[in-house]
C-alpha positions as CSV (number, residue, x, y, z in Angstrom):
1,X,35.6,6.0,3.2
2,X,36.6,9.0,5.5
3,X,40.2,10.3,4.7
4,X,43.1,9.6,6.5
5,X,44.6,12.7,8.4
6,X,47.4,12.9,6.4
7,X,49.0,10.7,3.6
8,X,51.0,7.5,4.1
9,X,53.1,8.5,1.3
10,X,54.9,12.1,1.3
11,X,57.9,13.1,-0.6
12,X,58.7,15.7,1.5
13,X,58.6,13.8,4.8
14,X,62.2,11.9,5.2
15,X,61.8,8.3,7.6
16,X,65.4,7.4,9.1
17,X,65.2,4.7,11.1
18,X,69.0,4.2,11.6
19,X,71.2,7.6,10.4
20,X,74.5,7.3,9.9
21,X,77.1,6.6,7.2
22,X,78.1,3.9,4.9
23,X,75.4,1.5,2.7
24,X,72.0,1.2,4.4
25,X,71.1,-2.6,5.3
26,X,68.0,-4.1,4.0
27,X,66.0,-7.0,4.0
28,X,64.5,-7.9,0.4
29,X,61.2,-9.8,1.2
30,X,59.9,-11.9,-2.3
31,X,63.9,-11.7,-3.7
32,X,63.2,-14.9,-5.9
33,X,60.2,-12.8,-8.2
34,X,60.3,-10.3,-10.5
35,X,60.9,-7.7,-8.0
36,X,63.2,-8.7,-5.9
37,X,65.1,-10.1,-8.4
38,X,65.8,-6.8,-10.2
39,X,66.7,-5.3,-6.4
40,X,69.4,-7.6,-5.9
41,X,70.8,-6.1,-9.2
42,X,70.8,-2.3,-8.4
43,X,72.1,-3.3,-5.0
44,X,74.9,-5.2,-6.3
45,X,75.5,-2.6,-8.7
46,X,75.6,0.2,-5.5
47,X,77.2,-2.2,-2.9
48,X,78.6,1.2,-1.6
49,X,74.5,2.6,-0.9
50,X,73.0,-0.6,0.1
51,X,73.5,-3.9,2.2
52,X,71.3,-6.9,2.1
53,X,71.0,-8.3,5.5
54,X,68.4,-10.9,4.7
55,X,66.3,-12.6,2.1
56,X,63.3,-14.3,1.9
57,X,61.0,-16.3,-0.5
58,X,58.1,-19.1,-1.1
59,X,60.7,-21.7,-1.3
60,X,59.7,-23.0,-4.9
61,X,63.2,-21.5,-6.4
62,X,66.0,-22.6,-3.5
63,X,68.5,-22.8,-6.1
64,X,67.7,-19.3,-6.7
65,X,67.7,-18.5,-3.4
66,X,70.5,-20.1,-2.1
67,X,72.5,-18.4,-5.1
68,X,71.4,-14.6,-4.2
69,X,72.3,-15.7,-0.7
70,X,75.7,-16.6,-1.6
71,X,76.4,-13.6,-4.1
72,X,74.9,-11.1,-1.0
73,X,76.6,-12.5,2.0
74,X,73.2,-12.2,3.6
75,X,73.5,-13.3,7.6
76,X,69.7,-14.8,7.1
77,X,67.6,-16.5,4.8
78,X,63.8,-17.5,5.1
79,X,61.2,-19.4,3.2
80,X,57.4,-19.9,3.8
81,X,57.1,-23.7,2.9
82,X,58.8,-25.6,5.2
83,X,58.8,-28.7,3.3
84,X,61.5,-27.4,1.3
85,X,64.3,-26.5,4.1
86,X,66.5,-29.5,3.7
87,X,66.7,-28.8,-0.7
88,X,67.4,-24.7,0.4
89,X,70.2,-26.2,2.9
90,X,72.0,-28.8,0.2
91,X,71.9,-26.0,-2.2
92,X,73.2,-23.5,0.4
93,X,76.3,-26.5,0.7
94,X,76.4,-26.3,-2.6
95,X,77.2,-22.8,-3.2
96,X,79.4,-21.8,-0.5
97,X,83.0,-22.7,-0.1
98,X,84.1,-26.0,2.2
99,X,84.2,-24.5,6.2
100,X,82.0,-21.5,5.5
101,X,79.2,-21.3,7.6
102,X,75.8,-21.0,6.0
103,X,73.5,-18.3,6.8
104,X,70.5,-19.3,9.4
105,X,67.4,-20.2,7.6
106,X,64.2,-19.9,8.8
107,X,60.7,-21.4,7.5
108,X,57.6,-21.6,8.2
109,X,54.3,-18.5,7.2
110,X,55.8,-16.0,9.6
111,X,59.2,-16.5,8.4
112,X,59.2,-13.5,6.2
113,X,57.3,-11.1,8.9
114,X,60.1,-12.4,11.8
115,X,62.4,-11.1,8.4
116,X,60.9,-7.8,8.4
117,X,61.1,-7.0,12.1
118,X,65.0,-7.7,12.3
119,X,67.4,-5.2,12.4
120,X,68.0,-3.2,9.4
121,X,67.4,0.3,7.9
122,X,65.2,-0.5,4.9
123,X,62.3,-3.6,4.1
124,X,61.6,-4.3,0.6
125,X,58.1,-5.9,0.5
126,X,58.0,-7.4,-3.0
127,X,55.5,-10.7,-2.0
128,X,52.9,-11.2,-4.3
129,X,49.3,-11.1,-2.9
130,X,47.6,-10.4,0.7
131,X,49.8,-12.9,2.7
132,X,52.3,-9.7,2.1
133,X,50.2,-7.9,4.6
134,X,51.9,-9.6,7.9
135,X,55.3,-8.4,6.6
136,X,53.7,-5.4,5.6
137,X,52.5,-4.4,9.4
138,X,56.0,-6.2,11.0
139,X,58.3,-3.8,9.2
140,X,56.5,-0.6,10.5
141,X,55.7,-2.1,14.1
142,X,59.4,-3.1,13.9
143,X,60.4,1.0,12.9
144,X,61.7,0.3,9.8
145,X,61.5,2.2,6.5
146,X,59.0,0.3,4.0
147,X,59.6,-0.1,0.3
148,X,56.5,-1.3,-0.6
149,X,55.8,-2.9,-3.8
150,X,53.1,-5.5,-2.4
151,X,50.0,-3.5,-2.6
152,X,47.8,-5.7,-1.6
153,X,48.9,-5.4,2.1
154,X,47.8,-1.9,2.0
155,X,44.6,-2.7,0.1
156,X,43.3,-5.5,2.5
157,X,44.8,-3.8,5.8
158,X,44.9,0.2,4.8
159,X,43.4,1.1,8.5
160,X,45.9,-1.5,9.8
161,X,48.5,0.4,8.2
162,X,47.5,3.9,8.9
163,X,47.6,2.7,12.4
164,X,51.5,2.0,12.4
165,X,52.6,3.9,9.2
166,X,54.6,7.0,10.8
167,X,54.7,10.3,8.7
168,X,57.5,9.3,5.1
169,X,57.9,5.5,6.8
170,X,56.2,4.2,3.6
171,X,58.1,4.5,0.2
172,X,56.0,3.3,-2.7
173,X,57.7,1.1,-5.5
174,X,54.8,0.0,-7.5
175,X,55.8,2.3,-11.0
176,X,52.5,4.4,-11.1
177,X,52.9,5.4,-7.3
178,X,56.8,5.4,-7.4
179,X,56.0,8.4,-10.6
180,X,53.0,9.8,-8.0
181,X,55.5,9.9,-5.5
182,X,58.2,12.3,-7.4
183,X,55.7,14.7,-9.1
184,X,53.8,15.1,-5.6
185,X,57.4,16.5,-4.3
186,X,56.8,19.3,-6.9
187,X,53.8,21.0,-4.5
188,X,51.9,20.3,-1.4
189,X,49.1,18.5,-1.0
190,X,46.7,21.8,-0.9
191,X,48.2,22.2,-4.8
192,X,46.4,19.0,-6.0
193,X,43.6,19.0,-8.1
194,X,43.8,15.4,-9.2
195,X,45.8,12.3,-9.4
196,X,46.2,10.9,-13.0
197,X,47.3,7.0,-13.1
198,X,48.7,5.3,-16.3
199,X,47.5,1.7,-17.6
200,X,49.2,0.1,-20.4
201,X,45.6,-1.5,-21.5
202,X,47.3,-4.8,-21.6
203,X,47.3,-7.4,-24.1
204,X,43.3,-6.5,-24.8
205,X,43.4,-2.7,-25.1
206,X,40.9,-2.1,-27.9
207,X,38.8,-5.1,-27.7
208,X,35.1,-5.3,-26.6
209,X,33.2,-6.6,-23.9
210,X,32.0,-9.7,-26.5
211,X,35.4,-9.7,-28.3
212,X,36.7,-10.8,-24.7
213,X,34.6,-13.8,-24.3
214,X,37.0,-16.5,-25.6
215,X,40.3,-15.4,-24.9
216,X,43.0,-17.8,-23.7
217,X,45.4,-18.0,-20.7
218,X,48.0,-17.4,-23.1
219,X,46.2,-14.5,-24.9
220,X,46.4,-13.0,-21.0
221,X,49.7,-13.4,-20.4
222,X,51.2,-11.9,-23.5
223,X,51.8,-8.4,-21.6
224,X,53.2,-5.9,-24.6
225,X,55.5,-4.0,-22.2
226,X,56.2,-5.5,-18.9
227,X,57.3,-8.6,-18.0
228,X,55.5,-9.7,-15.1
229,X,54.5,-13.0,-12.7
230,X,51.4,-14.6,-14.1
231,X,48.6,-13.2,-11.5
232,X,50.0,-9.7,-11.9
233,X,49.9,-10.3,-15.7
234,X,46.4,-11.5,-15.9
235,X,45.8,-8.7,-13.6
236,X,46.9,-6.2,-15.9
237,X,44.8,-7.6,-18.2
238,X,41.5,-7.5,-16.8
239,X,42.9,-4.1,-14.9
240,X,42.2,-5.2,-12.2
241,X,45.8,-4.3,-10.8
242,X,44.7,-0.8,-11.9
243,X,42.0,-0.5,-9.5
244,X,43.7,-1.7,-7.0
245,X,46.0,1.1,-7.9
246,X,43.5,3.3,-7.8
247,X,42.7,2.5,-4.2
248,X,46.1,2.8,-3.0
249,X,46.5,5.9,-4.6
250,X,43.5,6.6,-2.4
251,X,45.5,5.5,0.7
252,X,48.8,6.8,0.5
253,X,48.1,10.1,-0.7
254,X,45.1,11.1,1.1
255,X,43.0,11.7,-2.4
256,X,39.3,11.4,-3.0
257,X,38.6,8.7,-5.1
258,X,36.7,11.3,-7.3
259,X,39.9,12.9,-8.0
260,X,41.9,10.2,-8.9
261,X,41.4,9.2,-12.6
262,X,42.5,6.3,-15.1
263,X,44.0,6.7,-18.7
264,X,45.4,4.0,-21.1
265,X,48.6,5.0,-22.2
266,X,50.3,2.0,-24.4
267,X,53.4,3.2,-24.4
268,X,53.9,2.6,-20.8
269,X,56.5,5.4,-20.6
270,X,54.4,8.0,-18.0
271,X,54.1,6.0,-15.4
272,X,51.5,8.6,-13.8
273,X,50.5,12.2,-13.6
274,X,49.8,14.7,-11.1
275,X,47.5,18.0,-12.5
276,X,48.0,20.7,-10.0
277,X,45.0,23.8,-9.0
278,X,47.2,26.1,-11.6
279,X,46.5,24.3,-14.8
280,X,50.0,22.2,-14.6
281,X,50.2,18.7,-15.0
282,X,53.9,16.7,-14.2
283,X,54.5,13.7,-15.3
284,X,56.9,11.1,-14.5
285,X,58.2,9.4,-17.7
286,X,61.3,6.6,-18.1
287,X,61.3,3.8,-20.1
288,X,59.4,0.2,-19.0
289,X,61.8,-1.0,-15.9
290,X,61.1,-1.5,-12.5
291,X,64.8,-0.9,-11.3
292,X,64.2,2.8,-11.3
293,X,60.9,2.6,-9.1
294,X,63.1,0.3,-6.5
295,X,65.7,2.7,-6.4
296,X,63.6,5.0,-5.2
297,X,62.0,2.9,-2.9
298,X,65.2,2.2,-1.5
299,X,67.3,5.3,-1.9
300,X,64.7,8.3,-1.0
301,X,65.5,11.4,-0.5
302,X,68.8,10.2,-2.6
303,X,68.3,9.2,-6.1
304,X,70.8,6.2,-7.2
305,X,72.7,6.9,-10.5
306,X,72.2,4.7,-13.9
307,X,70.0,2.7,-11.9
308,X,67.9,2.3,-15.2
309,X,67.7,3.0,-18.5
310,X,67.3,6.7,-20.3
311,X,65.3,7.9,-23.1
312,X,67.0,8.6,-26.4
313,X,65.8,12.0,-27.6
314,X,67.2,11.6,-30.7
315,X,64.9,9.1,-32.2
316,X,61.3,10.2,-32.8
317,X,58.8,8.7,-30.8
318,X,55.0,9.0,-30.1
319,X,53.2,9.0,-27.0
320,X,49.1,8.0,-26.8
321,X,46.9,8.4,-24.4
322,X,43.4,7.1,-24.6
323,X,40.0,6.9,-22.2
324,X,39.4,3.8,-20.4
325,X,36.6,1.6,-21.8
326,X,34.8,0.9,-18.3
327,X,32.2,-1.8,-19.7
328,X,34.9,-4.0,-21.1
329,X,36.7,-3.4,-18.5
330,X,34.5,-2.8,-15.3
331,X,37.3,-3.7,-12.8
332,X,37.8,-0.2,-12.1
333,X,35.1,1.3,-10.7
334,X,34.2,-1.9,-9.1
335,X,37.4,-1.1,-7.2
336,X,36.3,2.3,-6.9
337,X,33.2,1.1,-5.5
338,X,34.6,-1.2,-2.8
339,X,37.4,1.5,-1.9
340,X,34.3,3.7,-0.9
341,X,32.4,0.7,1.5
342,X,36.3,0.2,3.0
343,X,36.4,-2.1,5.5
344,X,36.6,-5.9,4.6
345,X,35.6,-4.8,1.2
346,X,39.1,-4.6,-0.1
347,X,39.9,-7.7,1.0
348,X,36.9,-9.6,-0.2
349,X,37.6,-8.1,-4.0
350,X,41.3,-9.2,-3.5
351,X,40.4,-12.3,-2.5
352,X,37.9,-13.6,-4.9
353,X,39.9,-12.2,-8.0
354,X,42.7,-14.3,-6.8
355,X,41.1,-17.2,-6.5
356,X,39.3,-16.3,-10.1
357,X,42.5,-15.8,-11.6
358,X,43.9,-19.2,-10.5
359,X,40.2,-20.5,-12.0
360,X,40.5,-18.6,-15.1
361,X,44.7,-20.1,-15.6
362,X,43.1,-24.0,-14.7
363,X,40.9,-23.6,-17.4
364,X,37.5,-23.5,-15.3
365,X,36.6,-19.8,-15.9
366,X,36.2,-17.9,-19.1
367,X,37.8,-14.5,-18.8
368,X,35.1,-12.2,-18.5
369,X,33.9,-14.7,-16.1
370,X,36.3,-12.7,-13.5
371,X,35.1,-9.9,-12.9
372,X,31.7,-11.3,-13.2
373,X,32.4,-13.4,-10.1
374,X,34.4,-11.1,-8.6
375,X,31.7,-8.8,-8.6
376,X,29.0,-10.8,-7.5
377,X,31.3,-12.2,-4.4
378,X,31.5,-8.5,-3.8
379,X,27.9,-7.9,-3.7
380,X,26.8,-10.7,-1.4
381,X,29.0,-10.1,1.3
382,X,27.6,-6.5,1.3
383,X,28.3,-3.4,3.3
384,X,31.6,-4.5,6.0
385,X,30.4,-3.6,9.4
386,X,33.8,-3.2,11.0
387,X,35.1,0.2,9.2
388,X,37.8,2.2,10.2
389,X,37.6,-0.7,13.1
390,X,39.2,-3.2,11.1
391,X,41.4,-6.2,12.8
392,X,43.7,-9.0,11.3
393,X,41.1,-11.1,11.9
394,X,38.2,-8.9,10.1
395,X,40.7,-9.3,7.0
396,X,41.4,-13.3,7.3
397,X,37.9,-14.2,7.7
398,X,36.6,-11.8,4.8
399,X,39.4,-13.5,2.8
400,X,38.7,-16.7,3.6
401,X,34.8,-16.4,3.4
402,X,35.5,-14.3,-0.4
403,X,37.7,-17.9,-1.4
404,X,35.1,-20.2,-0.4
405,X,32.3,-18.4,-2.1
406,X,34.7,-17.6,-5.2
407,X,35.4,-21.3,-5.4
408,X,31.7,-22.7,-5.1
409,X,30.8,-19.7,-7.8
410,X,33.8,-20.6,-9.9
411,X,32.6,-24.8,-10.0
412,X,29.3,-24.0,-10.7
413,X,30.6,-22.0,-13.8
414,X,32.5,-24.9,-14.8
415,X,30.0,-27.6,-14.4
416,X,27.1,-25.9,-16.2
417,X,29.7,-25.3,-19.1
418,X,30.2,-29.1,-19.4
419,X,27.1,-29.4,-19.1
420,X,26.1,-27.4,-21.8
C-alpha cells in the first residue's frame, strides 16, 4: 500500500463546517448501541456544547429510539428496517405529549446516509460493521465534520475516503485512535518514530493456540474491561478488532504498517502510545469509558469537562504490558498482511470474519475455526486488482463474494464435524 499524502486524522488541523456560536448540531448515527448510547449522555449532560438534530438506528430497539428521540427533541429520526416503521411511530405516540407533532421518520438502507448528509455541524458514525461505510462517505461528501467510531467504513473504503476526507474533517472516536489522536498533537508527523496501539488481550490473554480449541460463545463474550456489542466482543477476542486497528492507524495517520506495533496491556487504562525520534513515548491513559473518546470526537479542538471518569492517584495501582502472542492469535498480521495488498483486501477480511463470527455465535464454527477461515477466504481471492482504483462497487462485490465463500467454508466445517 502506497501512503496517503497526508493523514486523514491530524490534531493540529481544525474542520469547521458551520462556525459560529451556541451548541454545535449533530446527527448521532447507531444512537441505540453502545456508542451512541453513551453520546446521548455527554450531550445531555453539555446541552449548552451540543444539539442532536437527528438519530438513527437498525430499528430492533424503537422503544429505545423513540425514547432518545423524545428526551433530544430531535427534528428527524431514521431506521434501516422498514418493517418496523409503524412500532417506531406508536412508540413515538407513545412518548410525546397529545398535539405534539412527532419528528419525521425515515426507513429504508439509505436512511442513515440521507441522515448524515442533512444539515448539521458534526456526524457521529457509531454503526457497527461495513454497511457504516455509506454514512461514512455521505457525511464528508455532505461537508460535515466526522466522528468516526465505525472503522470498518474506513477499512473496506480507505481510498474512498481519502478521496473526500478534507485535511482535520475526520475525528477518530475508537479509544486507541481517540489516545493516537491527542499524543500526535504533542509533535508533527516528521517527530514519529512509531505508533504503539493497546489490546486488552480479551477474555483469552494467556491461553494457547490448543488451549483455544473448545472455548464457548460465552467464554468470548466475557470481555474483563469493556462492555461491548457481541461482534465487537468476540472481536476483541480473537483481536481481530485490533488489526483492524492496526490498519486504520495505517490510514489516518499516514504510518507504515512496519511502524505501528501491538502490545497487550490488561489494564486497559493506555489506550495507546506514540514514541517520538527523541527517545519519548506519550501515552494517553483514563480509566475504561468510551464517553471521553466521544467527547473528543465531538468537541475537538475543545475538550468537554467531567465528561468521564478520573484516576485516583491515591490508591496504588499496577500497570502491565506484555508482547502479543501472534500464533494464538494470528489476526494481526493477517490484517497487517491484507493492509499491505489494499484494495478489496480489507473488505474481503471484514467480510468473512463477520460472517465467521455470526457462525462461531450459531454454534457452527469452533473458535479458532475463525481466523482459520478467515484466512483462507483471504487467500483465494488473492491479490485485488483495483488498488488505489477502488469503487463502491469493488467493495460490495468483494463483500459479497468473501460472505458466500465464508458461508460455504463455514457449512462444510459444520457438516464434517457431525459427521465425525
Amino acid at each position: 500500500m502506497t501512503d496517503s499524502p497526508a493523514p486523514l486524522a491530524d490534531p493540529h488541523l481544525v474542520y469547521d463546517p458551520v462556525a459560529g456560536d451556541g451548541p454545535k448540531d449533530v446527527v448521532i448515527l447507531g444512537s441505540t448501541g453502545s456508542i451512541g448510547t453513551q453520546a446521548i449522555d455527554l450531550v445531555l449532560r453539555n446541552p449548552d456544547r451540543f444539539r442532536v438534530t437527528a438519530l438513527s438506528a437498525n430499528g430492533g430497539r424503537v422503544a429505545l429510539l423513540a425514547e432518545q428521540a423524545r428526551r433530544l427533541r430531535v427534528r428527524t429520526v431514521a431506521v434501516a428496517r422498514e418493517d418496523v416503521v409503524p412500532a417506531l411511530r406508536e412508540a413515538l405516540r407513545a412518548q410525546y405529549g397529545a398535539g405534539e407533532p412527532l419528528p419525521e421518520i425515515l426507513a429504508g438502507p439509505d436512511a442513515a446516509a440521507r441522515l448524515a448528509a442533512s444539515d448539521c455541524h458534526t456526524v457521529l458514525n457509531g454503526i457497527t460493521g461495513s454497511i457504516g461505510l455509506a454514512p461514512t462517505l455521505a457525511a464528508l461528501e455532505a461537508g460535515r465534520t466526522l466522528a468516526l467510531a465505525n472503522k470498518e467504513s474506513l477499512i473496506v473504503g480507505g481510498p474512498l475516503v481519502r478521496a473526500l476526507a478534507k485535511p482535520g474533517q475526520i475525528i477518530p472516536v475508537d479509544s486507541e485512535h481517540a489516545a493516537l489522536f491527542q499524543a500526535l498533537a504533542a509533535g508533527t508527523r516528521a517527530d514519529v518514530r512509531r505508533l504503539v496501539v493497546t489490546a486488552s488481550g480479551g477474555p483469552f490473554r494467556g491461553r494457547t493456540r490448543e488451549q483455544l480449541a473448545d472455548v464457548t460463545v460465552e467464554d468470548a463474550l466475557a470481555h474483563p474491561t469493556w462492555a461491548m456489542g457481541p461482534v465487537i466482543t468476540i472481536n476483541s477476542a480473537t483481536l481481530v478488532n485490533k488489526g483492524l486497528e492496526v490498519i486504520e492507524a495505517h490510514l489516518l495517520y499516514d504510518i507504515p504498517f512496519d511502524r505501528i506495533e501491538v502490545v497487550v496491556h490488561p489494564q486497559s487504562y493506555v489506550h495507546s502510545m506514540v514514541e517520538f525520534t527523541d527517545g519519548s513515548t506519550l501515552a494517553q491513559a483514563t480509566p475504561p469509558d468510551m464517553r471521553g473518546p466521544i467527547a473528543i470526537g465531538l468537541g475537538w479542538p475543545e475538550r468537554v469537562p467531567d465528561a468521564a471518569p478520573v484516576f485516583d492517584w491515591s490508591k496504588a495501582s499496577t500497570w502491565e504490558f506484555f508482547p502479543l502472542d501472534n500464533e494464538a492469535f494470528p489476526s494481526v498480521n493477517l490484517a497487517r498482511h491484507v493492509g499491505e495488498l489494499a484494495g478489496t483486501a480489507p473488505a474481503v477480511f471484514n467480510a468473512a470474519n463477520e460472517e465467521c463470527v455470526e457462525a462461531f455465535r450459531a454454534g457452527t464454527l469452533p473458535f479458532n475455526g475463525i481466523m482459520e477461515t478467515v484466512t483462507r477466504v483471504v487467500e483465494e481471492h488473492g491479490t485485488p486488482a483495483t488498488g488505489t482504483s477502488l469503487t463502491v462497487s469493488d467493495v460490495l462485490e468483494a463483500e459479497t463474494w468473501a460472505r458466500t465463500r465464508a458461508r460455504e467454508l463455514t457449512h462444510r466445517t459444520a457438516s464434517a464435524e457431525a459427521r465425525a
